[in-house]
C-alpha positions in Angstrom: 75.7 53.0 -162.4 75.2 56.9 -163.2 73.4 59.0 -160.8 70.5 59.9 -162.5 68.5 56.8 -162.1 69.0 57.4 -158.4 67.1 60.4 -158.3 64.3 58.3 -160.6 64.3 55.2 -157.9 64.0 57.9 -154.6 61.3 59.8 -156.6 59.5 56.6 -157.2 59.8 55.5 -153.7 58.1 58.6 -152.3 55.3 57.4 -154.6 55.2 53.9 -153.0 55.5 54.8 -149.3 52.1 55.0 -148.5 51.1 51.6 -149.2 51.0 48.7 -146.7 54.4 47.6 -146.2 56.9 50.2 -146.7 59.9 47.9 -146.9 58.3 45.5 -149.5 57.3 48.6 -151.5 61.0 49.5 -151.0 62.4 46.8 -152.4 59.6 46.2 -154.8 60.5 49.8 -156.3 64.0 49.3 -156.3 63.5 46.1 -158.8 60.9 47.3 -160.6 63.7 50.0 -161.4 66.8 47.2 -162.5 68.0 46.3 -158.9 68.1 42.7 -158.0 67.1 41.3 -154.4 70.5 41.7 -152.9 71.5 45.0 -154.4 67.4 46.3 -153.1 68.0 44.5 -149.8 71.4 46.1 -149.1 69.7 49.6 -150.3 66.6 49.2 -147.8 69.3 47.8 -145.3 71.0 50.9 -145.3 68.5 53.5 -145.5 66.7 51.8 -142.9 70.2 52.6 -140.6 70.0 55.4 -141.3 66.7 56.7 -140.6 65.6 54.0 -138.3 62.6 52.0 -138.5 60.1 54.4 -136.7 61.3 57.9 -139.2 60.3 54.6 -141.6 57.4 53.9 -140.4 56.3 57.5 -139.7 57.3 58.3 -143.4 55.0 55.7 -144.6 52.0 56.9 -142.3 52.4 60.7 -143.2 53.4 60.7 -146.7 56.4 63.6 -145.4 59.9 62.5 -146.4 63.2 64.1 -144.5 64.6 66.8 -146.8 67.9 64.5 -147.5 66.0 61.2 -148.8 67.0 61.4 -151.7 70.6 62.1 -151.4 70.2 59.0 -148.8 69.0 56.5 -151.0 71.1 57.7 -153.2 74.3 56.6 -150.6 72.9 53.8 -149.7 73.0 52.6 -153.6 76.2 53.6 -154.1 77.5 51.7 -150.7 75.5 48.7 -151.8 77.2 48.8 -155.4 80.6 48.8 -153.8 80.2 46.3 -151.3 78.2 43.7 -154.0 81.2 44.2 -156.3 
């Protein structure tokens, strides 16, 4: 998978992050975009280590994404690509 439809999915997932459930939106995003459940599940999996659920949470009440989400959805892609081989 080339990188550019990484920087589409993370650009659509700041879209989605205000709605009601931000790890359904997540995941919803992620398939919308060509992922299937397991590769979207592992992504969410591992941003969600990273940030933690409450920078989750806080990103879905305020709208304000950290500065390297898209470079970490991005790594959690690629990790999820390797390890679903």
């Amino acid at each position: 998978m080339k990188l550019g439809p990484w920087l589409v999915i993370s650009s659509c997932l700041m879209l989605m992050a205000c709605s009601s459930s931000f790890k359904s939106e997540f995941k919803q995003g992620c398939r919308e975009l060509g992922g299937n459940r397991s590769f979207c599940s592992c992504s969410y999996k591992n941003v969600e280590q990273h940030y933690g659920k409450k920078t989750l949470e806080q990103i879905k009440t305020s709208g304000l994404f950290p500065s390297d989400w898209a470079e970490q959805v991005q790594r959690a892609g690629m990790a999820c690509m390797a390890e679903l081989k």
